[in-house]
N, C-alpha and C positions, 0 to 999 in steps of 0.2 A: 502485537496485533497480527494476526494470520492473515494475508493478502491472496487477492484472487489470483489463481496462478494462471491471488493472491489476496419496545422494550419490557415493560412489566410483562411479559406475555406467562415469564417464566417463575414467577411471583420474586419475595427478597431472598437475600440469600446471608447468611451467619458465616463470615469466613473466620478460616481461621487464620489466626496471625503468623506475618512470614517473621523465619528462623531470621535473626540479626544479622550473625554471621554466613556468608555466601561461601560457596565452596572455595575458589580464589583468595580466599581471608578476607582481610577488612577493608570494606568497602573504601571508596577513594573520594574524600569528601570535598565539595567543591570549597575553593579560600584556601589560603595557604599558598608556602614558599611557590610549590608545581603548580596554581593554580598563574602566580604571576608570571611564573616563567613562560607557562603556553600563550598568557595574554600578549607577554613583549614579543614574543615566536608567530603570530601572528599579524601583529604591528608589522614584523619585519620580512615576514614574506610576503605580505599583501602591499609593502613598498617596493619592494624587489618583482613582485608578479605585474604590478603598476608601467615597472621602468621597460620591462620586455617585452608585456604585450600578447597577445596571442596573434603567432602567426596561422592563418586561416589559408586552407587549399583544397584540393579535392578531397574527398574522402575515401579513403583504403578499401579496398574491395572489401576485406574483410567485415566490413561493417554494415555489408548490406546494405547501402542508401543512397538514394539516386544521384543522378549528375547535379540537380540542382541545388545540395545541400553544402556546406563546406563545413570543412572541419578541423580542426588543431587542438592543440593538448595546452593542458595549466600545467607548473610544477608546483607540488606543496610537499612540506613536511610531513613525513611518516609520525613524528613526535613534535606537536611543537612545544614542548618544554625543551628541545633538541633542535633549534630550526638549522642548525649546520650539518648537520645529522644527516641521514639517511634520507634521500626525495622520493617522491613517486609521482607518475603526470597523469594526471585527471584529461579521460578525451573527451573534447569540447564540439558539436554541431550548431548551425548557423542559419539562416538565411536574411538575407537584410531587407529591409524594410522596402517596399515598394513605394511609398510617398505616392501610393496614385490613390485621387479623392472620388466622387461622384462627377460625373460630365464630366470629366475628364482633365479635372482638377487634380490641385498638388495639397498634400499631406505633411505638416512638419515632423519630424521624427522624436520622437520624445525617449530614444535611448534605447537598450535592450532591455526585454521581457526572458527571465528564466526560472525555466521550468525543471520540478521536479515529481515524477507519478508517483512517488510512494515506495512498498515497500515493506520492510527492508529490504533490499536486492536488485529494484526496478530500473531501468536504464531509462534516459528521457531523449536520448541520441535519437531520436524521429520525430520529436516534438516539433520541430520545425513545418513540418510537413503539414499541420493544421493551415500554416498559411495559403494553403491551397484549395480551404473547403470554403466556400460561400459564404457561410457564419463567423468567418475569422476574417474573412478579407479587409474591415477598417481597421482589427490591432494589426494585423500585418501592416497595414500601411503605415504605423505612427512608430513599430518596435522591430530592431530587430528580435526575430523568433530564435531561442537558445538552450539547447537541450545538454544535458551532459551525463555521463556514468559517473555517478558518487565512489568513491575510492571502495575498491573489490569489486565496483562488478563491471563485466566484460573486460575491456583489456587497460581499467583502470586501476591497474596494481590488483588482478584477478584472484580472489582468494578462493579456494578448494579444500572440502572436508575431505572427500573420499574420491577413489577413480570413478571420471566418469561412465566409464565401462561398466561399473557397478550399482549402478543409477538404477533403481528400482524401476522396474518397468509393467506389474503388472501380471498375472492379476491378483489383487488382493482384497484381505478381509479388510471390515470398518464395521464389526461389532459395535450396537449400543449402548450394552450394558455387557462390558465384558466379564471371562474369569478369570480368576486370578491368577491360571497359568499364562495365560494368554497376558496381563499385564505384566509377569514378571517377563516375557519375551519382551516386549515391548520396552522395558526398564532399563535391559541389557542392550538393547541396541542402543537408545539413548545414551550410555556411559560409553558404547563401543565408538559412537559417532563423536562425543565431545574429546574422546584421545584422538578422534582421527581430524578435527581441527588443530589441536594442538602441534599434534604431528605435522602434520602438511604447512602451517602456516608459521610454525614457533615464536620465537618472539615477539613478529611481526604482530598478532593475535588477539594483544590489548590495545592495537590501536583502530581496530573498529569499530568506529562508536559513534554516537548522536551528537557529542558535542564536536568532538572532528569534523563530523559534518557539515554543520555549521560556522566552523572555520575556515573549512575548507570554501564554503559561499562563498566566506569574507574576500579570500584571495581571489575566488575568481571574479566576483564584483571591479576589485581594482583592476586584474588584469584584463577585462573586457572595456575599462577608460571609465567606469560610473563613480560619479562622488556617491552616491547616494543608490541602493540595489529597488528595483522593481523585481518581485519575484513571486510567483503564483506555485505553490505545493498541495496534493491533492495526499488525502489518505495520511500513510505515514509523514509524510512531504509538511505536512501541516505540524507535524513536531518537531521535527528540526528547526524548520522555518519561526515556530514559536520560541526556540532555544535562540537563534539567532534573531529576533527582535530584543528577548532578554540581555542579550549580550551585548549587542550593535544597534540599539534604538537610532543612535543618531545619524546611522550610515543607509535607513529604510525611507524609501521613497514611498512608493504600494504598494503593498504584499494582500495577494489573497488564501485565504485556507478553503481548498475545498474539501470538502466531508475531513470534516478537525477531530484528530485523537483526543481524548482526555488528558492533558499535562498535569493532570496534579501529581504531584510526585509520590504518591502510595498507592496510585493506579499504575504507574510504570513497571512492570509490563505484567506482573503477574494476575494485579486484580482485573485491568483494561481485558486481559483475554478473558476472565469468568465472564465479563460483563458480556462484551462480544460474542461468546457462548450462548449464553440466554439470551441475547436478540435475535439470533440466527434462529432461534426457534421460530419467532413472532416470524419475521418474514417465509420461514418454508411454511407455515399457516397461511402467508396471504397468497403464496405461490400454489399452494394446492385451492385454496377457496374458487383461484380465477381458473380451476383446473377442472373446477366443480360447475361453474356456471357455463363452460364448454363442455361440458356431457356429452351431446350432441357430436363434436367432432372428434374429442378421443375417446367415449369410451370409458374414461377411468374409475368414475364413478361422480353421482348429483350430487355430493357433500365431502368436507374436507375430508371427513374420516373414512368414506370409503375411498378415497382417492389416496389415502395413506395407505390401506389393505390393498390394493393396487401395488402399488412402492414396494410392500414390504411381500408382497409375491413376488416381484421382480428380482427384489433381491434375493432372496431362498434361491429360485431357479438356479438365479447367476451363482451361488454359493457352491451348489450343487454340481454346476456345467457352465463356466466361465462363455461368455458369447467369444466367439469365434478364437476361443482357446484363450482370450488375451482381456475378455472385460470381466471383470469380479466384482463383489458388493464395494470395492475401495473405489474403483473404478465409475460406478455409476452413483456414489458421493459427490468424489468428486467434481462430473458434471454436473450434479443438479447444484451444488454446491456455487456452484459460479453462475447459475440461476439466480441465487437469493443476492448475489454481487446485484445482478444489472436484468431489469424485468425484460428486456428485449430480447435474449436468452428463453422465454419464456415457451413461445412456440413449439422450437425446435426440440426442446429437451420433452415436452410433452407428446408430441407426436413419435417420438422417437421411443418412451415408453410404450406409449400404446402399440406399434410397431413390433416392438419386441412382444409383447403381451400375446398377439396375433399371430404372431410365430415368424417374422422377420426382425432379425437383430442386426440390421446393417445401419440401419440407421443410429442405433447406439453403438456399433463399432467404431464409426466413423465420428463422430462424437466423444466419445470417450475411452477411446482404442491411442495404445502408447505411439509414442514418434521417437522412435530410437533418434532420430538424428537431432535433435531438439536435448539430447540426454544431457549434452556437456553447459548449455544454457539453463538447464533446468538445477541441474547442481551446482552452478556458481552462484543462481539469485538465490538457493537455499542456504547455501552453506555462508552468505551475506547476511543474509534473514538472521539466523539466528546467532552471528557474530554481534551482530549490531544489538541485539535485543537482549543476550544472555552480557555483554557488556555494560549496556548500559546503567543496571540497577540490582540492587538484589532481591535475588526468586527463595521460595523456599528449596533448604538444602535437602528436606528429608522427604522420604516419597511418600511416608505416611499422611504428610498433609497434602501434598496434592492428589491422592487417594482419596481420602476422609472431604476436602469439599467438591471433588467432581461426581465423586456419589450423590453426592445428594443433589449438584445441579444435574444430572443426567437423571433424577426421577421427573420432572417438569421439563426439560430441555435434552431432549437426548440425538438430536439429529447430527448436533457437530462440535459436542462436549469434549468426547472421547478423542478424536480425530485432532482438537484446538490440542489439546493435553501431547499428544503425541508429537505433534509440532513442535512443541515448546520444551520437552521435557528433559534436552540435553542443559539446557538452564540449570537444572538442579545438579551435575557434574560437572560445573564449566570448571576449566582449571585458570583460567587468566582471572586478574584482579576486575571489579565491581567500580561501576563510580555510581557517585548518588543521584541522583537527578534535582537537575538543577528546577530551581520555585520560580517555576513561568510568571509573571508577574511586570506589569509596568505602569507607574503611577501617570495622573493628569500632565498632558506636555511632553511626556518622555516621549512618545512615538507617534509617529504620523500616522492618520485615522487608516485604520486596515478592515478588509472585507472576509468575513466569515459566510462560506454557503454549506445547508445542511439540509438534508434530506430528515422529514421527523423521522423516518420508521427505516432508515440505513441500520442496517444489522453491521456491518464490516467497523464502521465508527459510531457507536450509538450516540443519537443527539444531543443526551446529554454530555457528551464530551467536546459537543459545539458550545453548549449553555455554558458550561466550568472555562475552555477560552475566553467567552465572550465576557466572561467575567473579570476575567483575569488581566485581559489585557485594554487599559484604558482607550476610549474613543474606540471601538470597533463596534463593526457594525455587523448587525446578525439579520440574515436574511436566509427563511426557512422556505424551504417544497412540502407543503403540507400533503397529511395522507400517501404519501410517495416514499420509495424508499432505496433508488435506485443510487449507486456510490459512486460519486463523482458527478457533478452537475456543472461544470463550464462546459461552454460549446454545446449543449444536449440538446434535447427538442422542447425546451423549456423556453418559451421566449420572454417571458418575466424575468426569470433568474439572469438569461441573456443582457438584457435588457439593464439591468443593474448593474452586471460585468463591465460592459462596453461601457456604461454614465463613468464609470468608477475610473478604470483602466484609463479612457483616452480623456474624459475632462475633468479628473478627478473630485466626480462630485458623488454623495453616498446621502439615502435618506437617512430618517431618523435614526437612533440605535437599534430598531429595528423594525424589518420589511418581511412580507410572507404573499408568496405564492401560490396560486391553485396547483394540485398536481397535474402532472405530464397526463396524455390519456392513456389506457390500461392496453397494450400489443391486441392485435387482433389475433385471432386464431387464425390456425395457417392447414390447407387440405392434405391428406397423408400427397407423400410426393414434392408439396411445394421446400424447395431448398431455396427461403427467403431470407434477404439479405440480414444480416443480425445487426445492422446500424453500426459496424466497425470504427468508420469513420467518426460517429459522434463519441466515441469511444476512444479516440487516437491518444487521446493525453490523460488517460487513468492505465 
């Protein structure tokens, strides 16, 4: 699943079937001798992570994070079917619970709350820092706030495909419907890129993966003091987290999914990104309609479709005369790209066209203009990204099929077919072995009742990948943002969904199996000039 950096809209779609065998050979099937061996390798770090503890202190410059945060490292297994093996430390951020109530009452602490954004590649090392915003202040009071980098990213055992010095910066093409030279380019860096993980990370390589992941929770559960894990995952974060109820039902307290991947294991990951492909459509349609009914302040056009012939001048131009030498049609993708993530984006990305259109492109340089110095962070959470993804499951090995169904999804959905494809497409040369993904699934009494939130019309995790959860895992509770479709919904400007959160979190109480929400209201339009604030904050933990 392609993250903001990281439905029917598109009609059905005839896939065709992925090749058996994954380039890595054959796939690594869960059961068996290595599947016990990782289970007791886990038992046994998660006793030994228990006995040690995390020692907690200031946090390293390097990490950019204020005084008030602290921080300390887990040790886990590189392999646990090897727990003597090879370790790596997981860095761990904090802040504890404040136990202050209303009137200036006391708060009991009901244990740590940890968090994970997603991903593949996302760090949650700032999540703490929610505890400082208004709308978080009673779980602040009941949980310690606990954020951490998942093994590869930032300086948790930091995995790297290529020099960051050679981080693409810009500017570049993001053809629709490409040619065929043009995808054989594209083909070749893909194989060039999957030797240049190999290389840079060697052996180490098969062990970043989704069920690691989830092991790696286990350990730090214990070593944080919990018999039992509270843990909220957003985005990708909602699959691991589903991996680990599978695996550790009896060790879950509360766990929330916000905007839930589809787990069925023949959506992992190949189908989940078609899918994701054609919703991204439906949402840049609801992005230009509210772009439509602002006529008036930008300009772009009174109807979706001229406000697309808008778009697609902007891009020729830029095609033609990159904005200030550095923004290209990849370039202003991308931006609007992270539009259809999160509607509060919405403003600025459209005035910022119409700006350009007027013959001022500063506001899309600024915008969508590269940050060399972001280059070395930008290439760790990718080169995580597609460790974790091309490991996990297997993709087709042959380019002909993913050729043959992204044509035909790019005639109906062409805004971010091409560009998903290109993401994902060292998958089809990976050289490390495949595991299968594990059948999410927990029967009556296996797990304590969990919280599912979804947005209907999230393009990043289509809803129905909330629905196939909610299915999937006994006693959960599904609570929708109708007509809405912004990605990530704790803490937001939703006060329903809030509302539900905080019953759930601090007194563990959940309606029926399922609850639904009015949508958020729709951003206001914003005057050329206003540089209005983009809601960051409600934003902090996606």
């Amino acid at each position: 699943m392609r993250a903001a950096v990281l439905y029917g809209t598109a009609g059905s779609l005839v896939l065709t079937a992925l090749v058996a065998a994954p380039a890595g050979g054959d796939p690594l099937r869960p059961g068996g001798p290595a599947a016990a061996a990782e289970t007791r390798g886990v038992a046994l770090a998660a006793e030994q992570a228990g006995k040690e503890g995390i020692r907690f202190g200031s946090c390293p410059k390097e990490e950019g994070l204020p005084a008030g945060l602290q921080c300390g490292t887990v040790t886990v297994p590189l392999d646990y079917a090897h727990p003597d093996g090879q370790k790596i430390k997981l860095t761990v951020s904090r802040v504890k619970a404040t136990g202050k109530g209303p009137a200036k009452g006391t708060v009991a602490r009901q244990g740590a709350l940890v968090y994970n954004p997603g991903g593949p590649g996302a760090s949650g090392m700032a999540f703490p820092l929610v505890g400082y915003l208004p709308g978080w202040k009673r779980i602040a009071a009941a949980y310690d706030l606990v954020g951490y980098a998942p093994r590869g990213v930032e300086r948790s055992a930091p995995l790297s495909c290529q020099d960051p010095r050679r981080f693409p910066q810009g500017p570049s093409a993001a053809p629709e419907h490409p040619s065929e030279r043009y995808k054989n380019e594209r083909v070749a860096q893909a194989k060039a890129y999957a030797r240049g993980c190999a290389k840079r990370a060697g052996n180490r390589l098969r062990h970043y993966h989704s069920l690691n992941n989830a092991r790696d929770l286990d350990v730090l559960r214990a070593a944080l003091g919990e018999r039992r894990l509270t843990f909220m995952g957003a985005s990708y974060g909602t699959y691991f987290g589903a991996l680990y109820a599978t695996m550790f039902p009896s060790h879950v307290r509360r766990m929330v999914f916000d905007s839930a991947v589809n787990p069925a294991p023949e959506q992992v990951w190949y189908r989940n990104n078609l899918a994701q492909s054609a919703a991204f459509e439906g949402r840049w349609a609801d992005f230009r309609a509210w772009m439509a009914r602002h006529h008036e302040t930008y300009g772009l056009g009174d109807s979706a479709e001229t406000v697309q012939k808008s778009y697609d001048r902007a891009r020729a131009r830029l095609d033609a005369e990159p904005a200030g030498g550095k923004v290209g049609p990849g370039q202003l993708k991308g931006t609007f790209l992270q539009a259809t993530y999160y509607d509060d984006y919405w403003p600025s990305r459209a005035q910022a066209l119409s700006a350009y259109l007027q013959g001022d492109p500063k506001p899309l340089v600024r915008l969508a203009g590269p940050h060399p110095e972001a280059a070395a962070g930008q290439e760790n959470a990718g080169a995580v990204y597609t460790a974790v993804e091309c490991n996990d499951a297997p993709w087709p090995t042959d380019w002909r099929v993913w050729n043959r169904d992204n044509t035909r999804l790019a005639r109906t959905a062409p805004f971010e077919t091409w560009d998903n494809v290109w993401m994902n497409l060292p998958c089809a040369f990976w050289p490390a072995p495949r595991q299968r993904p594990l059948d999410v699934r927990t029967g009556p009494g296996e797990l304590a009742q969990t919280l599912i939130l979804a947005a209907e019309r999230d393009a990043a995790t289509p809803y129905d990948g909330a629905l196939e959860l909610h299915r999937r895992l006994s006693g959960s509770v599904l609570v929708t943002e109708r007509d809405a479709g912004t990605h990530g919904l704790a803490g937001g400007p939703n006060p329903c969904v809030n509302s539900y959160l905080e019953a759930y979190l601090l007194e563990g109480v959940l309606p029926g199996r399922r609850a639904a929400c009015s949508p958020r209201p729709e951003p206001e339009p914003t005057e050329p000039g206003d540089r209005t604030f983009e809601g960051q904050a409600a934003r902090s933990l996606r």
